[in-house]
C-alpha positions as CSV (number, residue, x, y, z in Angstrom):
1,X,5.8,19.0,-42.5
2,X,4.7,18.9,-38.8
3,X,1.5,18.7,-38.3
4,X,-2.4,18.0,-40.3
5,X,-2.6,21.7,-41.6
6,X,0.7,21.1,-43.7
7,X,-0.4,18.0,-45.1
8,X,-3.7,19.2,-45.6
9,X,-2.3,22.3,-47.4
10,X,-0.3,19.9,-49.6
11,X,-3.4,18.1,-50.6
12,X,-5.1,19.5,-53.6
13,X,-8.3,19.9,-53.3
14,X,-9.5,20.3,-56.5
15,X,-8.6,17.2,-57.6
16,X,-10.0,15.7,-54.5
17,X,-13.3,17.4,-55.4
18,X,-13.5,16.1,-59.1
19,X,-12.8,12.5,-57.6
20,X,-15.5,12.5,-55.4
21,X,-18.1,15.4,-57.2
22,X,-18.5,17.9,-55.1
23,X,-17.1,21.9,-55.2
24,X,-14.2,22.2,-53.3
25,X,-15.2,23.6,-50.5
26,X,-17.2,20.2,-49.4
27,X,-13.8,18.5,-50.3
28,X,-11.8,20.8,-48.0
29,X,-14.5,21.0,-45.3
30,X,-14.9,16.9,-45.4
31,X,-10.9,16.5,-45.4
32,X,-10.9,19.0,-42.0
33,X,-13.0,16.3,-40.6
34,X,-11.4,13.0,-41.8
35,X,-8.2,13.8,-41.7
36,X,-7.9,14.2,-37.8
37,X,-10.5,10.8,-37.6
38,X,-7.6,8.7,-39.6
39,X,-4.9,10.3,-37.2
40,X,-7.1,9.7,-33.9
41,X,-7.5,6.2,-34.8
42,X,-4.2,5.4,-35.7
43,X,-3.0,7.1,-32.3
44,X,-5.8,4.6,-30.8
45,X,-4.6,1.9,-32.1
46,X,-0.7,2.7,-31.3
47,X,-1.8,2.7,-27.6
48,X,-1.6,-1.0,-28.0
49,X,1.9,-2.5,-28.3
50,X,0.8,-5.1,-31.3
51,X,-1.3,-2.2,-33.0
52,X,1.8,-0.2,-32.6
53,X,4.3,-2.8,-34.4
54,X,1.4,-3.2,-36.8
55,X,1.5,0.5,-37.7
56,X,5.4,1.1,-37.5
57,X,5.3,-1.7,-40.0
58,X,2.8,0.1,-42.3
59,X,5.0,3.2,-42.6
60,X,7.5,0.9,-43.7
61,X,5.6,0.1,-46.8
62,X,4.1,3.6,-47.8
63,X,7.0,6.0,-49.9
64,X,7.6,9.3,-48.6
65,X,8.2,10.6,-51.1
66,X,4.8,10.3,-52.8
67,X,4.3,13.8,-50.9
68,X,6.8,15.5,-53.1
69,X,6.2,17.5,-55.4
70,X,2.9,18.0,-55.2
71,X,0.2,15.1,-55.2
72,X,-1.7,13.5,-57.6
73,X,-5.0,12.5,-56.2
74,X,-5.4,10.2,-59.0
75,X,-2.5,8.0,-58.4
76,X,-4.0,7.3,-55.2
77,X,-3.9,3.6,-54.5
78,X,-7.2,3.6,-53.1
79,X,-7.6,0.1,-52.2
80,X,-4.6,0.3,-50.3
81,X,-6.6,3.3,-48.3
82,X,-9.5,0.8,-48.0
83,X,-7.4,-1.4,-46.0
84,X,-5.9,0.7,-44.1
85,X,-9.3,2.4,-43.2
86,X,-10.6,-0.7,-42.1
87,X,-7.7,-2.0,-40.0
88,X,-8.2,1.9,-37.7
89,X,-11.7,2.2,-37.5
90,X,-12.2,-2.0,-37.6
91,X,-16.2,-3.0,-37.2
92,X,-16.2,0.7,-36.1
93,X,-15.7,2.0,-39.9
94,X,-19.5,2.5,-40.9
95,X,-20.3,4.2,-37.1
96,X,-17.3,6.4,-38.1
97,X,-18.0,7.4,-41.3
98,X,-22.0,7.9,-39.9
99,X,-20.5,10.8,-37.1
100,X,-18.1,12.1,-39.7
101,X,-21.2,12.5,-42.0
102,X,-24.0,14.2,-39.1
103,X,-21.4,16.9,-39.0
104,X,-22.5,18.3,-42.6
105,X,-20.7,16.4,-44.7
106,X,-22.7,13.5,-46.5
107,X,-21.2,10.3,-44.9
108,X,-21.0,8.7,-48.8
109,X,-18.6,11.7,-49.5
110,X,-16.7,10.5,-46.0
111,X,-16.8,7.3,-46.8
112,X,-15.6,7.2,-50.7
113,X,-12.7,10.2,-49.1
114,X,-11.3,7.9,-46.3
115,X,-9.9,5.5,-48.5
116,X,-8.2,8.4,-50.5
117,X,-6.5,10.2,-47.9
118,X,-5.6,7.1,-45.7
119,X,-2.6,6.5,-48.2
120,X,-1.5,10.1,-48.2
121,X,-1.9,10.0,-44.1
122,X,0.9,7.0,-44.2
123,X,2.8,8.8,-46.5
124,X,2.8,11.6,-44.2
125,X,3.7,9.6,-41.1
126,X,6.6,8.1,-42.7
127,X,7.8,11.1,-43.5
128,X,7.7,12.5,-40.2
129,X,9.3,8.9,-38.9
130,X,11.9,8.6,-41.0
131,X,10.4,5.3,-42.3
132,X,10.6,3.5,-45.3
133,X,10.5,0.2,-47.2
134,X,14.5,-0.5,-45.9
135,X,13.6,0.8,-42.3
136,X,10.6,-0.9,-41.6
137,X,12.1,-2.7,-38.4
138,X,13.6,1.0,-36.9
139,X,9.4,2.0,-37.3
140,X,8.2,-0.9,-34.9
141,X,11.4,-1.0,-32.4
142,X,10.0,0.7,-29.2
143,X,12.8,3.2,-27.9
144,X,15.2,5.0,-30.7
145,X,11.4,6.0,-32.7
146,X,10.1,8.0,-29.7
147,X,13.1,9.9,-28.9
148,X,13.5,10.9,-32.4
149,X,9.5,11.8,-32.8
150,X,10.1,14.0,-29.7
151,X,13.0,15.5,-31.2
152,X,11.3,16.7,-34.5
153,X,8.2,17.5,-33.2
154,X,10.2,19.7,-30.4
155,X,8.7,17.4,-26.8
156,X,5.4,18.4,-28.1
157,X,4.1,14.9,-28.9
158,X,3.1,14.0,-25.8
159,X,-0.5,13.8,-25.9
160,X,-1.2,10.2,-25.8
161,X,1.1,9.4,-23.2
162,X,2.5,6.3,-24.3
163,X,5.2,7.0,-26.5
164,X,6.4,5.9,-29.6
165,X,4.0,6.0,-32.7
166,X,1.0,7.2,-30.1
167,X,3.1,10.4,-29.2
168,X,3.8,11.2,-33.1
169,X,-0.1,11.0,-34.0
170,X,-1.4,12.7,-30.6
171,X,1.1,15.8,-31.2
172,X,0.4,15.7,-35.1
173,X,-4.0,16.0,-34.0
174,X,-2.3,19.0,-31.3
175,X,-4.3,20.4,-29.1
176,X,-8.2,22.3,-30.6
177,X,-7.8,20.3,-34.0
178,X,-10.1,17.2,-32.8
């Protein structure tokens, strides 16, 4: 996996459909639109050194390998993905979820899909990372993590500008998928 169409390609979206009641092609169409919104915050918040440890830290705690395999939707730990919703968008969440939801998309589906694919989005980082519950610390250190993001993501990550975690989520958003 390198970048937001794998992961979103992983995803299935039936199940994501069925959880929130609507065909699949609002699910995919909402997912296009949040997915990107979880990333871009994140990479916001990684512009900040603490928001950076607090993130590398994160990674730490979400498994991999919860993307193998194929993904149950319903095994989603979806209070988890509350949390981790509200500590990227902060008191910005509802004003999120309100611009997500004027581009089509009800904003109730927006915000009851957040919290889902927040948890798969950590997943996903990890993996990229090489994080994981016993590596926690390597996630938040500040040089080793951004040489080996710009190794696996080929020097493309460089979006953000400030290395690290930033450069991992501003090459995984690439450029024309905001």
């Amino acid at each position: 996996m390198t970048d937001i169409n794998d992961l979103l390609a992983r995803i299935p979206m039936d199940q994501v459909a069925s959880q929130l009641g609507v065909d699949e092609q609002t699910a995919d169409h909402a997912s296009r639109l949040a997915l990107p919104a979880l990333l871009d915050g994140m990479r916001a918040n990684a512009q900040d050194p603490a928001g950076a440890a607090s993130l590398g830290a994160a990674l730490g705690e979400h498994d991999p390998s919860f993307l193998e395999g194929g993904i149950d939707v319903g095994k989603v730990d979806t209070t988890d993905g509350d949390k981790i919703v509200s500590n990227v968008f902060g008191r910005n969440r509802d004003d999120v979820i309100t611009k997500l939801g004027s581009t089509g998309t009800d904003g109730s589906v927006i915000g009851r899909l957040l919290p889902m694919l927040a948890p798969l989005v950590m997943a996903f980082l990890a993996k990229q990372s090489g994080a994981s519950a016993a590596g926690a610390g390597a996630a938040s250190g500040s040089g080793g993590l951004g040489d080996l993001l710009g190794g696996m993501l080929g020097g493309s990550g460089g979006q953000s500008g400030g290395g690290g975690l930033g450069d991992l989520l501003g090459g995984l958003l690439g450029a024309g998928k905001r």
